[in-house]
C-alpha positions in Angstrom: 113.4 99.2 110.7 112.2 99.0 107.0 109.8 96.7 105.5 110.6 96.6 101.3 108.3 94.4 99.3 109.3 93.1 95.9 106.8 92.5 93.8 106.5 89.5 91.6 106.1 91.7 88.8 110.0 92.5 88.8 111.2 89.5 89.4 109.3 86.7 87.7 106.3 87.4 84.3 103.9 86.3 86.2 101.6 86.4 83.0 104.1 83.4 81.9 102.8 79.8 81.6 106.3 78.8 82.6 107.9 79.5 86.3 110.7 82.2 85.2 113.1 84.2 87.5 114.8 87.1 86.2 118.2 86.7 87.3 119.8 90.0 86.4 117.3 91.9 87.8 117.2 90.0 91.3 121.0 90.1 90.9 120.7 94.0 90.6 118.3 94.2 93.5 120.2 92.3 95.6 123.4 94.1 95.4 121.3 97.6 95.4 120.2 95.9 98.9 123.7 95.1 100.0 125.3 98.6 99.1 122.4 99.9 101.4 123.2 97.2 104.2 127.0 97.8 104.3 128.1 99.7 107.5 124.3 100.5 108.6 122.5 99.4 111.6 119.2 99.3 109.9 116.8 96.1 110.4 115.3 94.8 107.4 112.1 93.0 106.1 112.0 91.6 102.6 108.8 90.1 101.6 108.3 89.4 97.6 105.4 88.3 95.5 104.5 85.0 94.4 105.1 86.3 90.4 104.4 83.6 87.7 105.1 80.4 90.2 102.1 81.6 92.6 99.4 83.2 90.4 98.5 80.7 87.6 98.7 77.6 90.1 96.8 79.6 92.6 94.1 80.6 88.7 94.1 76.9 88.2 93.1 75.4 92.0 90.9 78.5 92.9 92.5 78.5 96.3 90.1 80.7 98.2 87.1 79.9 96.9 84.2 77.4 98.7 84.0 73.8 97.3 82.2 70.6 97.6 83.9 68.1 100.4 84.3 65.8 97.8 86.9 67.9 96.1 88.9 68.4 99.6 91.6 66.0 98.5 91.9 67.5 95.2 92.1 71.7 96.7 94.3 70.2 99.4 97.2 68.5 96.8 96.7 72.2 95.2 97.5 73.9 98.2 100.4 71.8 98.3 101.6 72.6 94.7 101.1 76.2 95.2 103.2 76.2 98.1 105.8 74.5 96.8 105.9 76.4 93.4 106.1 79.6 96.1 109.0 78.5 97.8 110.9 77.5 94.4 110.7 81.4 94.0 112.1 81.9 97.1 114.7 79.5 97.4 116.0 81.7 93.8 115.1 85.1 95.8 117.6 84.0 99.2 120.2 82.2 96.9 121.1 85.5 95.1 120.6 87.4 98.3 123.2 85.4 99.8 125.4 85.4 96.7 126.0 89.0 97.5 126.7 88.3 101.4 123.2 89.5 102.8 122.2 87.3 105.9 118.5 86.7 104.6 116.4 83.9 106.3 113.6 82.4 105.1 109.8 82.5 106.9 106.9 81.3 104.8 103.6 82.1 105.9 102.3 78.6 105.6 104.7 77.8 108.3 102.9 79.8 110.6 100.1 82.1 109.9 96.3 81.3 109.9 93.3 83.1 108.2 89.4 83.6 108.1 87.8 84.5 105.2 90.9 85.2 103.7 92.1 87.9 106.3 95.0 87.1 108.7 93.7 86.3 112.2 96.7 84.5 113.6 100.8 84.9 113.4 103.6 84.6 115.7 105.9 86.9 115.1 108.2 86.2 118.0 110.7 84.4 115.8 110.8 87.6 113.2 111.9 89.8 116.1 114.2 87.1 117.5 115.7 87.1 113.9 115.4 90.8 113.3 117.7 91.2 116.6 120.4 88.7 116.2 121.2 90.8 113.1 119.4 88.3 110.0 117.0 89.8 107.2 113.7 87.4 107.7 112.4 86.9 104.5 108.2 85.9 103.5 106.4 85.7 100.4 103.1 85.4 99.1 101.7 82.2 100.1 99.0 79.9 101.0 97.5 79.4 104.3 95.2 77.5 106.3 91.7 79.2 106.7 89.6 78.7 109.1 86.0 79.2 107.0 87.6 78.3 103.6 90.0 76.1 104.6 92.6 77.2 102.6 93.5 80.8 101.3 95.8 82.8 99.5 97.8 85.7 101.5 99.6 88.0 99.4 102.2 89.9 99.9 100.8 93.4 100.7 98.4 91.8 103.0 101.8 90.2 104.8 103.8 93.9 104.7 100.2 94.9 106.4 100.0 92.3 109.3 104.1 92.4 109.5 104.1 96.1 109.7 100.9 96.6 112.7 103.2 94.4 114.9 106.4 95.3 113.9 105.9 99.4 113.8 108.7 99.7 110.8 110.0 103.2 110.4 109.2 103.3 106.7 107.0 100.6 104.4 108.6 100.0 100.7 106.9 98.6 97.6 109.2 97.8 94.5 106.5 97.7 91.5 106.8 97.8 87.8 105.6 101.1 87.8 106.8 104.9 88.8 104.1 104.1 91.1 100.2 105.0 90.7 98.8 106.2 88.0 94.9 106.2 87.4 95.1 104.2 84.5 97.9 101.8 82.9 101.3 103.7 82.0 102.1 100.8 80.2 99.2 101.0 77.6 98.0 104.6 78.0 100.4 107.5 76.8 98.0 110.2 78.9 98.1 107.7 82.2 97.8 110.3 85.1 100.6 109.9 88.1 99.4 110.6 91.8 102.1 112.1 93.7 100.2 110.7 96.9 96.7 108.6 98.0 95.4 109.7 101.3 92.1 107.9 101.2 89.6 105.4 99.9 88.1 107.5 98.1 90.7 108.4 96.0 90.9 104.9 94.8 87.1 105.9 92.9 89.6 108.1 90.4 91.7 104.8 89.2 90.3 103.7 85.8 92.9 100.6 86.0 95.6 99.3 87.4 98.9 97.5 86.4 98.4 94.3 87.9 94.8 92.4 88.3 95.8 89.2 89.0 94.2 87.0 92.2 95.7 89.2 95.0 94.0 92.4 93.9 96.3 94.1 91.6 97.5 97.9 92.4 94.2 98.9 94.0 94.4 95.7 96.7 98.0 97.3 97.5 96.6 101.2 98.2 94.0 99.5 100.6 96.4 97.4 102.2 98.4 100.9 103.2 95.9 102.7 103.7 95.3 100.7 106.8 98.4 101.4 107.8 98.4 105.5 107.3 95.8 105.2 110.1 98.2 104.0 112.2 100.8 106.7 111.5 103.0 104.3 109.1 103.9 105.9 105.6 104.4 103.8 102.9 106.0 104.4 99.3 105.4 102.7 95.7 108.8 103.2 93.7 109.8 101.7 90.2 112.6 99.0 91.0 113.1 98.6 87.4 114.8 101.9 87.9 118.8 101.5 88.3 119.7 102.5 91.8 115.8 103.1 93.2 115.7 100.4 95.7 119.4 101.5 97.2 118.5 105.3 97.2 115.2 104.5 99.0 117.0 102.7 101.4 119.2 105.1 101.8 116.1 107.6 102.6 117.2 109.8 99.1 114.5 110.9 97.1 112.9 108.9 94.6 110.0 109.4 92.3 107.1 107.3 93.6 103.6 107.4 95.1 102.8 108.1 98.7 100.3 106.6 101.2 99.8 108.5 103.9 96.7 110.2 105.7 98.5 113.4 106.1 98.5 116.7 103.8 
């Protein structure tokens, strides 16, 4: 089994005031996905990122954050736009997938995952596996939740590949950034950016001067966290470019591809 993430960076600008997909790009991916697909037995996970229809509704509400009970009724008709901004994206995200034949099925997290403070504390995943066995490609996204000392949160996406991948045991965790992978500062805006051929540790993360994506789930350094969990659990994990031609299908195909590692071996 393989767990690929798709960030919302690739397939939306989620620095856009307007909710945007990039079609040839999640056409690309899509059929990258499908050429890997044909004549395997492989299970699949997708889960994408929320991109420009999660993050600015998500800015505007300040899901996550404690309020006055007088403004419940106003945070909970924002929870409501957020999530169905979210699953606008997806509804794009499965159409193409299916445009290309790829039996992709729908999950969002809203539908049946709790949180405290922000963290995941309750899931069923029965259905996933139910899915995962009968041959489908379960599909979740970054979403909002129900929290039990906020009331509402916002789970992203890594936190989902997290919790998906400590019940699941994948054989191999994806991410598809913008990015080559991690760099200690932006390769976008810094010409002497730094890659790291692998993280191993927290304390690597103290060499990063910035990251490629601060936005409201915590940007390149909330991702290295979110794996680093699971290299304690034996599970390696890879950040790849999928603006690349060809990166997501070769990493599928287990064929080397430049990227960053997280893993708690040497």
């Amino acid at each position: 089994m393989i767990i690929l993430k798709i960030g919302g960076s690739i397939l939306t600008n989620k620095d856009s005031k307007t909710s945007e997909v990039d079609a040839s790009t999640l056409k690309r991916i899509a059929s990258e996905i499908k050429a890997s697909m044909d004549n395997s037995a492989k299970q699949l996970v997708i889960v994408h990122g929320a991109g420009s229809f999660g993050h600015p509704p998500a800015k505007k509400h300040r899901i996550g954050e404690e309020f006055d009970k007088s403004q419940y009724p106003q945070k909970r008709l924002g929870f409501c736009e957020i999530q169905n901004e979210v699953k606008k994206l997806n509804t794009f995200v499965c159409e193409a997938f299916i445009r290309q034949g790829l039996p992709v099925i729908a999950l969002p997290a809203s539908s049946f995952i709790t949180a405290t403070k922000k963290r995941i504390t309750d899931g069923n995943l029965d259905l996933f596996k139910n899915y995962l066995t009968r041959g489908f490609i379960p599909v979740i996204y970054g979403d909002v939740v129900l929290d039990d000392e906020l009331e509402f949160c916002v789970i992203s996406g890594d936190q989902l590949i997290q919790y998906l991948a400590r019940n699941l045991s994948p054989d191999r965790v994806i991410l598809a950034t913008d990015v080559d992978g991690v760099y200690d500062k932006n390769p976008k805006t810094h010409g002497d950016a730094v890659f790291f051929d692998k993280f191993t540790s927290l304390e690597d993360l103290d060499t990063l001067e910035g990251t490629t994506n601060i936005d409201v789930t915590g940007g390149m350094v909330g991702k290295i966290k979110e794996l680093l969990y699971l290299a304690d659990l034996g599970i390696e994990s890879k950040i790849i470019n999928a603006e690349v031609n060809d990166n997501i299908f070769k990493v599928l195909e287990n064929r080397q591809v430049k990227g960053t590692i997280i893993s708690r071996g040497n």
